[in-house]
C-alpha positions as CSV (number, residue, x, y, z in Angstrom):
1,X,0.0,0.0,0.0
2,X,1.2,3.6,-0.8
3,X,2.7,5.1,2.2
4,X,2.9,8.6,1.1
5,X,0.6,10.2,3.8
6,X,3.6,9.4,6.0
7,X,5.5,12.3,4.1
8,X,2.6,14.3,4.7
9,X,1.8,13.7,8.0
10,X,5.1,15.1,9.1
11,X,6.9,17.7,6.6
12,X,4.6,19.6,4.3
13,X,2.1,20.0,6.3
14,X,3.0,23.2,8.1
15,X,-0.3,23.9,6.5
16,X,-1.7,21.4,9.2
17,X,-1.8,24.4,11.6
18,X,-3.9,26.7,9.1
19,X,-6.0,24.1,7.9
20,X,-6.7,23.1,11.5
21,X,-9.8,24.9,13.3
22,X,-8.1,26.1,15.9
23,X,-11.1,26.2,18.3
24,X,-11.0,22.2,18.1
25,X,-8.7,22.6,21.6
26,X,-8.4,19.4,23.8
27,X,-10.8,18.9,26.5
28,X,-9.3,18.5,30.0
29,X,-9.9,14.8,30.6
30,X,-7.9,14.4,27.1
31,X,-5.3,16.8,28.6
32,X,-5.2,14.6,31.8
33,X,-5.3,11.1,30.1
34,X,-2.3,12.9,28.1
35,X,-0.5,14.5,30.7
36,X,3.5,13.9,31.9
37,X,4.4,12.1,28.8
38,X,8.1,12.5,28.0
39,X,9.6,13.2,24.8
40,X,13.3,14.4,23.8
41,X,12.8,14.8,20.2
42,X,16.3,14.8,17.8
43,X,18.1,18.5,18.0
44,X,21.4,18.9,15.8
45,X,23.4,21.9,15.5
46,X,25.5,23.6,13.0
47,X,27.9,25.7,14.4
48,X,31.2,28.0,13.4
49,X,33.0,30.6,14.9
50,X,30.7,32.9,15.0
51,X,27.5,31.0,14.0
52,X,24.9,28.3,15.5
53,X,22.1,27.0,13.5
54,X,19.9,24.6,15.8
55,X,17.8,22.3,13.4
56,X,14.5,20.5,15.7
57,X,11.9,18.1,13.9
58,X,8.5,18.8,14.5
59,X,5.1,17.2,14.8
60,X,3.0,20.5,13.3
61,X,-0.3,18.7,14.7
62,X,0.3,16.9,18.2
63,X,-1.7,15.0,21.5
64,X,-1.4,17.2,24.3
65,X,0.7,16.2,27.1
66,X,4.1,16.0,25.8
67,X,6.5,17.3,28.0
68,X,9.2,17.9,25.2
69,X,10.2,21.7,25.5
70,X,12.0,21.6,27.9
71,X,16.0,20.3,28.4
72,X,18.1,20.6,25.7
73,X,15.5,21.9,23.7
74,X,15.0,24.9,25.5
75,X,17.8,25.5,26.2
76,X,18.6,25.4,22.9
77,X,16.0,27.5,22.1
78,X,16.9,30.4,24.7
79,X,20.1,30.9,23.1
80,X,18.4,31.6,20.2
81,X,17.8,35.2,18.9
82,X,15.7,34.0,16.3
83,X,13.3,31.5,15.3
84,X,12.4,30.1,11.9
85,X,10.0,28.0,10.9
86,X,8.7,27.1,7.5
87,X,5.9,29.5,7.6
88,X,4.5,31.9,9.6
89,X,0.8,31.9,10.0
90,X,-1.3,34.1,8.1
91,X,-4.2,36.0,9.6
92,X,-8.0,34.5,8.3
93,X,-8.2,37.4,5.8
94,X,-4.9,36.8,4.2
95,X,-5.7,33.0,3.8
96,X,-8.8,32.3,2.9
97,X,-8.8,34.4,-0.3
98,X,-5.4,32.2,-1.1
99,X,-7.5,29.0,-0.4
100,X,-10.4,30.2,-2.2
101,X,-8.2,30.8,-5.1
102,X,-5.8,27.9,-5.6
103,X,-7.3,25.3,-3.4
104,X,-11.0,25.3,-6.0
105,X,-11.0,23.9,-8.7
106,X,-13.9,25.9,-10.6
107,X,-13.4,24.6,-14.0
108,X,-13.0,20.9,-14.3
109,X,-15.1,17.8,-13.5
110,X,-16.0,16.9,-9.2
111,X,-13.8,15.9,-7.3
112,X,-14.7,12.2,-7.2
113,X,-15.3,12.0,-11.0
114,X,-11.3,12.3,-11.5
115,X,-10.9,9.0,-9.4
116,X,-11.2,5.4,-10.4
117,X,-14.0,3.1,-9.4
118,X,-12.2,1.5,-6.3
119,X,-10.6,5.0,-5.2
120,X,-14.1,6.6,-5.0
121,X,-15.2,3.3,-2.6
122,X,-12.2,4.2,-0.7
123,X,-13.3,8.1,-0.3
124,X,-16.4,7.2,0.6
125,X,-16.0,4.6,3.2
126,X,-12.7,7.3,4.3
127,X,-15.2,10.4,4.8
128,X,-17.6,8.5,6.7
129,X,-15.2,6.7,9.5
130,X,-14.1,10.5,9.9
131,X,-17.4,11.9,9.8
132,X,-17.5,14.1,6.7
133,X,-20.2,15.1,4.3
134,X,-19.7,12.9,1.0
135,X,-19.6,16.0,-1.2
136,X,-17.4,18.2,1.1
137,X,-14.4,18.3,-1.0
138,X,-16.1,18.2,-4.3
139,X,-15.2,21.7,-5.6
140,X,-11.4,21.4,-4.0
141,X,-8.3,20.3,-5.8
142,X,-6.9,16.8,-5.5
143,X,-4.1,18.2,-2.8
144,X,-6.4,20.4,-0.8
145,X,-9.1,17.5,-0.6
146,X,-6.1,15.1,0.7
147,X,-4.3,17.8,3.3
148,X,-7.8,18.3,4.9
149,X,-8.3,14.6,4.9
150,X,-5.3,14.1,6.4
151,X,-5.8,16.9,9.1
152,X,-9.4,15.4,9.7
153,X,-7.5,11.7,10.8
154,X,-5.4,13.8,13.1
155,X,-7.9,15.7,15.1
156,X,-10.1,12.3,15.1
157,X,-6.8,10.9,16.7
158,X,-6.5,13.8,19.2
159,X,-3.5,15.9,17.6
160,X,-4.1,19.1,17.4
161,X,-2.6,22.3,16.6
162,X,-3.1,24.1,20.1
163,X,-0.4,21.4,20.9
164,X,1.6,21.4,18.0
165,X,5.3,22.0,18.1
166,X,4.9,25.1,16.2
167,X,2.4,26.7,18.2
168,X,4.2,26.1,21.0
169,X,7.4,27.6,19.9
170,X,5.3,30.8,18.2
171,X,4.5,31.3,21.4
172,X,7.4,30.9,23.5
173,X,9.5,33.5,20.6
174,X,6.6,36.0,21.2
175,X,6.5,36.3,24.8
176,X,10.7,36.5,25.0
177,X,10.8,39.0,21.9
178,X,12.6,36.8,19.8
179,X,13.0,37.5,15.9
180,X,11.0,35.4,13.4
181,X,11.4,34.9,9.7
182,X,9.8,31.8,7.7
183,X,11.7,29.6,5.1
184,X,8.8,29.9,2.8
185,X,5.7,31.4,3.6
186,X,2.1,29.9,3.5
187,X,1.7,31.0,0.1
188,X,4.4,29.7,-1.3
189,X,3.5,26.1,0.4
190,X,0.1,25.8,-0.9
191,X,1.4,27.1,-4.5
192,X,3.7,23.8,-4.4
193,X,1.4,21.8,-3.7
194,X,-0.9,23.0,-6.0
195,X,1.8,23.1,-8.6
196,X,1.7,19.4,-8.5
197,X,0.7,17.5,-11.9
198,X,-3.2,16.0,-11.5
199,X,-2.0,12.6,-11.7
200,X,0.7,13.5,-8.7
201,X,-2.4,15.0,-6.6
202,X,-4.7,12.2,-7.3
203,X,-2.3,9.9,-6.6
204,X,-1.6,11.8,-3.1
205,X,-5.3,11.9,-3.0
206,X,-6.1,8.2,-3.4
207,X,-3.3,7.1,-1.0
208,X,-4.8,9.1,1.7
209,X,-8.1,7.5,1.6
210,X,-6.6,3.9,1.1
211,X,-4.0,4.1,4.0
212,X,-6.8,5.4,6.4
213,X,-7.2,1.7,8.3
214,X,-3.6,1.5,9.0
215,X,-2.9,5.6,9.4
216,X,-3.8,5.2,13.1
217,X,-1.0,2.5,14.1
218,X,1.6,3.7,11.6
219,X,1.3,7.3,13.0
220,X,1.1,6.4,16.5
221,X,4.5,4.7,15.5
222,X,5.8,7.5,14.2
223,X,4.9,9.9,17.4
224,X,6.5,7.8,19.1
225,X,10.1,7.3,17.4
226,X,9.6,11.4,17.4
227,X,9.6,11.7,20.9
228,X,12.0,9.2,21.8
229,X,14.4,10.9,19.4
230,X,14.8,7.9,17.0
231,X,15.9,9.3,13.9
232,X,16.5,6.0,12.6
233,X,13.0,4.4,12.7
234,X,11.7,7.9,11.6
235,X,14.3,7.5,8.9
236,X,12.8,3.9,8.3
237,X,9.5,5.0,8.0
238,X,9.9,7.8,5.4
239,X,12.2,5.5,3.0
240,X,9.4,4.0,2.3
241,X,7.4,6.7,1.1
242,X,10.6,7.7,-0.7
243,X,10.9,4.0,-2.4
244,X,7.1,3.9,-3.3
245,X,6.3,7.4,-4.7
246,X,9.7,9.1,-5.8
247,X,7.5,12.3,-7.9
248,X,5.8,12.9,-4.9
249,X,8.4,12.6,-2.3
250,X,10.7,14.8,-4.6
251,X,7.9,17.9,-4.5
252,X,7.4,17.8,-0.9
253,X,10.2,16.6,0.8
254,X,13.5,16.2,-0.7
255,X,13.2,19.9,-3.1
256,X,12.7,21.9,-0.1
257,X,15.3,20.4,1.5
258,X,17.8,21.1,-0.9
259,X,16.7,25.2,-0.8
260,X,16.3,25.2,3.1
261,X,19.9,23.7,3.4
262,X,20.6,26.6,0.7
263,X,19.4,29.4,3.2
264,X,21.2,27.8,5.9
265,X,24.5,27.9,4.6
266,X,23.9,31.5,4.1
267,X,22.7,32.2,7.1
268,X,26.0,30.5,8.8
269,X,27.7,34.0,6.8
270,X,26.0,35.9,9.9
271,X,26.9,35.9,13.1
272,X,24.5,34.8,15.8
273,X,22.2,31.5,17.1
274,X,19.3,30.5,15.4
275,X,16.4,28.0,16.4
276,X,15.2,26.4,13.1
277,X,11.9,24.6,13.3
278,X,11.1,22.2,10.3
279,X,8.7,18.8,10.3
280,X,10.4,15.9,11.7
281,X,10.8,14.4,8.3
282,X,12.7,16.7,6.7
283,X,15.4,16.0,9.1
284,X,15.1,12.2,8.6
285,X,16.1,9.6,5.5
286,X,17.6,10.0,2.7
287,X,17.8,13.4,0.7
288,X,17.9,15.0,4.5
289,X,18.2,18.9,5.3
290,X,21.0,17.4,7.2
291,X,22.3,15.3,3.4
292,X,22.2,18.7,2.1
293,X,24.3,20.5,4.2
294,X,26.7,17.9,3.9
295,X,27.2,18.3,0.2
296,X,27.8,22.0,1.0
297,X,30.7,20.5,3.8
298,X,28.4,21.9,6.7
299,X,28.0,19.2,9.3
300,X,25.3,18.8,11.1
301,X,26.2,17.3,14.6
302,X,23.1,15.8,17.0
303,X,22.9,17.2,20.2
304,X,23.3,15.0,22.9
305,X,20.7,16.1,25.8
């Protein structure tokens, strides 16, 4: 089965945390249930004379409960004067004219129409274990009706964005007056994805709604190597995506790489420490941020904490 929806579930989708209704916050028996779990998520540094780039891998859409900013982490993060994160969240009147525009597809066939027979069963049965009207994505692009999808599992699951790695850290940069600056920009991260050939959004699309039996363990699997800091099953994981849908993986994951390790060895011209913030993913498997900035001789060194 195509495993692509691991990709998604955590790099690209900074857009997890606008797509997300932020008013879906956890209820305080889930924030009980959830509460005192440990996690000491990977942290590597880049560092010269002058310079330190952090580099932390997120979960953009998390349970609440995990103790993880704290430790290394932090303290890594209160060096910082600056943190950067792949996009910086728009307010409701910037985005939803952008999603109105590149997310509707106002021209061509239904959404379900441009699916096969069996894909169509599998959207079907998919919106209705999560609770969705049949024909709420019928006007939306292949990509948009897959990212919401996606974001849909995750709240049904109990992430959130209120607990989100991002959030968190938006918050913690405000209140101690740190700089930000974004890598892209939520524009530019919904114009990739809807850059994407049809057949590459369709086939993100039908691999959404397939996987949606085994999303919950394989996820849960993935939390879980996050927290404990296991690159190397993370790594595991998202080689498979990589072996099983190259075109995809290339778009979301292993481009981006390649120009975030571009700004990065620029920014190491600068003095100063930096906190960079990216999904978990993009710091894990082959065609790394980390892979990058070796070809470039920059070493990225994991922090022991």
């Amino acid at each position: 089965m195509n495993r692509i929806y691991r990709a998604v579930a955590a790099t690209g989708l900074s857009l997890a945390l606008l797509l997300a209704p932020a008013a879906q916050a956890q209820t305080p028996a889930a924030s009980a249930a959830a509460a005192q779990r440990r996690a000491d998520p990977a942290l590597w540094v880049v560092k010269d004379k002058d310079t330190t780039v952090y580099l932390f891998g997120t979960f953009h859409l998390l349970p609440p409960g995990y103790g993880w900013f704290d430790g290394g982490v932090k303290k890594a993060f209160d060096s910082s004067s600056e943190l950067v994160t792949e996009a910086i969240e728009p307010d409701a009147k910037t985005l939803q004219p952008l999603m109105m525009r590149l997310a509707i597809n106002r021209d061509g066939p239904p959404l379900t129409q441009k699916l096969s027979p069996k894909a169509q069963a599998d959207y079907r049965k998919a919106m209705t274990e999560l609770e969705l009207p049949i024909d709420m994505f019928e006007p939306f692009d292949p990509w948009a009706a897959a990212l919401n999808i996606q974001v849909a599992l995750f709240e049904k699951m109990g992430f959130g964005p209120d607990s989100g790695a991002e959030t968190v850290l938006e918050a913690a940069a405000k209140a101690s007056g740190k700089a930000r600056q974004e890598l892209e920009g939520a524009e530019l991260q919904i114009r990739i994805f809807d850059a994407m050939p049809e057949r590459a959004q369709i086939a993100l699309l039908e691999s959404t709604v397939q996987s949606i039996p085994e999303q919950r363990a394989v996820l849960n699997r993935m939390l879980a190597s996050w927290a404990a800091g296991d690159a190397k099953t993370l790594s595991t994981l998202m080689n498979q995506s990589l072996e099983e849908t190259p075109e995809l993986y290339k778009i979301m994951v292993t481009d981006r790489n390649a120009r975030w390790a571009q700004w990065i060895e620029r920014r190491m011209q600068q003095p100063g420490t930096v906190f960079v913030a990216v999904g978990a993913a993009h710091l894990a498997g082959t065609g790394s941020v980390q892979d990058y900035l070796k070809a470039r001789k920059l070493r990225a060194k994991r922090v022991k904490y």
